[in-house]
C-alpha positions as CSV (number, residue, x, y, z in Angstrom):
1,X,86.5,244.3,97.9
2,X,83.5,243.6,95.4
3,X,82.3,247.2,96.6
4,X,85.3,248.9,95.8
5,X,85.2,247.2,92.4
6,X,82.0,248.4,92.2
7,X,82.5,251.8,92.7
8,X,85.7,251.7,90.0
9,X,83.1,250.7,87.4
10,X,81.1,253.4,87.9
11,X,83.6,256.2,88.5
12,X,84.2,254.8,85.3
13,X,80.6,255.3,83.5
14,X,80.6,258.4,85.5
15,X,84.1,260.0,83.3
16,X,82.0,258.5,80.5
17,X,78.9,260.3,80.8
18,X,80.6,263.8,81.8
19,X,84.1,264.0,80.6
20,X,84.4,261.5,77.9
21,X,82.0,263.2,75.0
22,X,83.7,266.5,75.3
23,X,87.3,264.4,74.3
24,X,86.4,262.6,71.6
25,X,84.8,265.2,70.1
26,X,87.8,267.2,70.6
27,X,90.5,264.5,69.6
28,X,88.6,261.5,67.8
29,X,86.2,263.4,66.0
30,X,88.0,265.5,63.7
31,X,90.3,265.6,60.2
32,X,90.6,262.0,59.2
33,X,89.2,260.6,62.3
34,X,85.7,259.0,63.7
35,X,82.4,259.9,62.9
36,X,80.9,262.3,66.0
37,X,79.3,260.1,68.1
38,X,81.6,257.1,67.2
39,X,79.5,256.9,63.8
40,X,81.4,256.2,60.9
41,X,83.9,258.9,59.3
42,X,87.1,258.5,57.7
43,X,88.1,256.0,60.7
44,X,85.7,253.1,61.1
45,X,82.1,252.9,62.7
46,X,82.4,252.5,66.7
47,X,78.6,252.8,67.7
48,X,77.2,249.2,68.6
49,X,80.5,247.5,68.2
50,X,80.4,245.9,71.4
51,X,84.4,246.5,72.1
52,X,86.1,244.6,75.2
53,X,87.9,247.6,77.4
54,X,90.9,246.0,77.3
55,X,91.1,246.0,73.3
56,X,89.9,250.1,73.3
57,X,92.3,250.4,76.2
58,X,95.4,248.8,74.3
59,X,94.3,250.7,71.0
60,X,93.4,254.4,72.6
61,X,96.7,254.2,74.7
62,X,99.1,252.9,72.3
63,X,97.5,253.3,68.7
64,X,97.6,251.1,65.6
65,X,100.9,250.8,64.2
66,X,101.2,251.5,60.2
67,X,97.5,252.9,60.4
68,X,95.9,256.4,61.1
69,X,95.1,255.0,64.1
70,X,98.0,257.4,66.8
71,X,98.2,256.6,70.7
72,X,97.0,259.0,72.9
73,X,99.0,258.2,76.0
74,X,101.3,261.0,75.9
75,X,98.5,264.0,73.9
76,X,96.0,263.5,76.6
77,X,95.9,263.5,80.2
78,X,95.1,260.2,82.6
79,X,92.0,261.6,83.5
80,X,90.9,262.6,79.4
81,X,92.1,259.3,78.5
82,X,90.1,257.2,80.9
83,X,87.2,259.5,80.2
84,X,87.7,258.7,76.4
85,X,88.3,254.9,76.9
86,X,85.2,254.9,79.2
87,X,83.3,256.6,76.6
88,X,84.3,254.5,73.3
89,X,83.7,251.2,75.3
90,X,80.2,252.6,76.4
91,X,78.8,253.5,72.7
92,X,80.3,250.3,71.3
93,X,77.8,248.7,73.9
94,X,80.4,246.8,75.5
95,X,81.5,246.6,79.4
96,X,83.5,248.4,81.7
97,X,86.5,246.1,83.5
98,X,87.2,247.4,87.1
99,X,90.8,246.1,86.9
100,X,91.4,248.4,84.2
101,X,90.6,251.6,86.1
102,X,93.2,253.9,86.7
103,X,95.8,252.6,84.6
104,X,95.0,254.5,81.4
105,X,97.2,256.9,82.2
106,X,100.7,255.1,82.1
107,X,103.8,257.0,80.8
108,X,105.7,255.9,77.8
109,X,109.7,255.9,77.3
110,X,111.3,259.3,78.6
111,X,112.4,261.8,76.3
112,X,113.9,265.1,76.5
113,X,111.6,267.9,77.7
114,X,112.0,270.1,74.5
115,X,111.2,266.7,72.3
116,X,108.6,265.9,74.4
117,X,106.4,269.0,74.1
118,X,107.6,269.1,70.3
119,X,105.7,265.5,69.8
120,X,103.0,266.9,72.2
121,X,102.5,269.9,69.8
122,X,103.2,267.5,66.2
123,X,99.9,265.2,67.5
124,X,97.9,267.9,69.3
125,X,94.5,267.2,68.8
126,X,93.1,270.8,69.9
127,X,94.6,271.9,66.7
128,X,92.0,270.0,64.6
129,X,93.5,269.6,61.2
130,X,95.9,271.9,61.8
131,X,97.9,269.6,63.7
132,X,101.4,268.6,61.7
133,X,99.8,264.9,62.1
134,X,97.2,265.5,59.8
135,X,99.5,265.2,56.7
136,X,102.3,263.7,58.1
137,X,103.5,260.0,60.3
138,X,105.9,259.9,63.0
139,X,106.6,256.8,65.3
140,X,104.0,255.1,63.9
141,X,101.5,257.6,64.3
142,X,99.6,260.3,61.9
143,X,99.0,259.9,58.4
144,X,101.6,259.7,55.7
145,X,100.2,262.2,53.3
146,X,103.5,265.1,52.8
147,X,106.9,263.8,52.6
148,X,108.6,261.6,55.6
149,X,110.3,264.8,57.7
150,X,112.8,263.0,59.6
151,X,114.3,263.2,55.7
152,X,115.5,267.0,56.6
153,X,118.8,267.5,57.7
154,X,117.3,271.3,58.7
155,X,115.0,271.6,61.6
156,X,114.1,275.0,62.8
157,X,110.9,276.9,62.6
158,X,111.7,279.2,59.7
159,X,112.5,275.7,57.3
160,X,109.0,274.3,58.9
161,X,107.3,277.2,58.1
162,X,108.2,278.9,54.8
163,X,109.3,275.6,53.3
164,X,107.6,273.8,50.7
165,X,108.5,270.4,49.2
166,X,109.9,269.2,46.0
167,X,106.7,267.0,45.4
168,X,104.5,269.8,45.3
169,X,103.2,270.0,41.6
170,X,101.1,272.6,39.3
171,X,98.2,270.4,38.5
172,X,96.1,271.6,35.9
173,X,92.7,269.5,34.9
174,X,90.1,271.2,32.7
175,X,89.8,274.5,33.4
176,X,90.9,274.5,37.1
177,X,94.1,274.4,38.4
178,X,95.5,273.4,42.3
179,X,98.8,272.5,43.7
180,X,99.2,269.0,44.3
181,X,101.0,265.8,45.7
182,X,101.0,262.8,43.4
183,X,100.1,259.9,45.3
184,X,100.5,257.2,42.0
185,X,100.5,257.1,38.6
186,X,97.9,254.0,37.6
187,X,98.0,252.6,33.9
188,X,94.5,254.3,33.5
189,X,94.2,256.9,36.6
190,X,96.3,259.4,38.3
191,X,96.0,260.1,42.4
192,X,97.1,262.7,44.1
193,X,95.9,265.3,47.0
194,X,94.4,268.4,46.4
195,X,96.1,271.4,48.5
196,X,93.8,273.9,47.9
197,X,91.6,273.4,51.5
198,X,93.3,273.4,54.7
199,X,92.9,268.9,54.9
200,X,94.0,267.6,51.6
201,X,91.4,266.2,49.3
202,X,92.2,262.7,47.8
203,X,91.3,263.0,44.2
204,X,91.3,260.5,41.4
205,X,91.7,261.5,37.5
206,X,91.2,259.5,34.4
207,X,94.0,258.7,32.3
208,X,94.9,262.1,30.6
209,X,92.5,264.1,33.0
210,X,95.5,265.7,34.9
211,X,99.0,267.3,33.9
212,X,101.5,268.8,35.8
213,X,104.1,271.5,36.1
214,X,106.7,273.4,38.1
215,X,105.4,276.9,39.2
216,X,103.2,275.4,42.4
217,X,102.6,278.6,44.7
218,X,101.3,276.6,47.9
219,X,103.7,276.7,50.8
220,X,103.9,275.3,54.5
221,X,102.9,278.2,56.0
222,X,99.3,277.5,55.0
223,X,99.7,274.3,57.3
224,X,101.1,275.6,60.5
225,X,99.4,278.7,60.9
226,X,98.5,277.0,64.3
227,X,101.5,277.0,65.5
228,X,104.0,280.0,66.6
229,X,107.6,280.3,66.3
230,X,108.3,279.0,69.7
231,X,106.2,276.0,69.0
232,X,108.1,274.9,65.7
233,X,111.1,275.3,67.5
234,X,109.9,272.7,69.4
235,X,108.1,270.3,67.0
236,X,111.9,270.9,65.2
237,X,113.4,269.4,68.4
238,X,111.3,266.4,68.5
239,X,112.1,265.8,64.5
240,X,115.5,266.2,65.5
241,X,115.4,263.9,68.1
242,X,113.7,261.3,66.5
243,X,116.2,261.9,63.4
244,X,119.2,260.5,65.8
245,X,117.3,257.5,67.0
């Protein structure tokens, strides 16, 4: 028995070492995420953290509720996700637990095969930032930055493509100009997120730096150009789905 548990851990270190970089620089490294190399980037600093496996496996598979932080369990396969969970708890300079092996790769609550490859397709990480959960949180995963879409009562690919919300402003500050989303109005600031790039920019503005109007030209389509038809038929089956919960 301790041999067999020995050879778990290092099937483990061995998804680590060849599989595991190639996935989280795929799906952890990018948009809003962690540094390459678990160094810090928008998400926090994993290098040196000394994680347990059992915390990186809880938080890889299932996510971090109300956070940027989404759950992979249903995005990657069981063999990507043990690779990745090998990989994280190896640069955080922590240890491998044999009893984990294996399990990684346990499927969530059943849904409806369109739904299900919609939410495949709204969190999938080979898009980069041109995933729709770059800009926008479902199920507790993704970031809130556009509008909450489950809001719709439309849900087909023309509405996700060619659609463009209510929020979206004219900003105007200086000399420049940009289509916005106000994210709050301080007493002596104004927020909001650029959408001139492809990833929104957070910007802050003095009081009086910014003003706003209608006439905003930005439209979805510059956020799903990742995605075909076919696909936002789908994504628009999993919003549906999720709408009737």
């Amino acid at each position: 028995m301790k041999r067999i548990i020995c050879l778990m851990a290092a099937m483990g270190a061995a998804l680590a070492q060849d599989m595991g970089p190639a996935v989280f620089n795929k799906s952890c490294a990018v948009g809003y995420c962690h540094g390459s190399g678990g160094t810090a980037g928008r998400a926090p600093k994993l290098l040196g953290r000394n994680y347990e496996h059992q915390f990186v496996w809880k938080v890889t598979r299932d996510g971090i509720p109300n956070t940027g932080m989404p759950g992979w369990k249903e995005r990657l396969n069981a063999s990507e996700l043990e690779a990745v969970i090998a990989y994280v708890v190896k640069i955080s300079g922590g240890k491998l637990d044999p009893k984990l092996a294996g399990s990684a790769g346990e499927s969530g609550p059943a849904i409806p095969a369109d739904a299900k490859r919609g939410k495949q397709l709204f969190f999938d990480a080979v898009r980069g930032e041109g995933r729709c959960s770059t800009c926008h949180a479902l199920d507790e995963m993704g970031i809130a930055i556009g509008p909450n879409l489950l809001s719709s009562s439309a849900f087909d690919h023309d509405t996700l493509r060619n659609g463009k919300p209510s929020a979206v402003r004219l900003a105007k500050a200086g000399s420049e100009t940009f289509s916005a989303l106000l994210v709050e109005q301080r007493p002596n600031e104004t927020v909001v997120y650029d959408l001139a790039l492809p990833l929104p920019v957070l910007r802050t503005f003095a009081k009086g730096e910014v003003s706003f109007s209608s006439g905003a030209e930005w439209r979805h389509s510059k956020a799903v150009t990742k995605y075909t038809d076919a696909d936002l038929d789908s994504v628009a089956a999993y919003l549906k789905w999720m709408a009737s919960r």
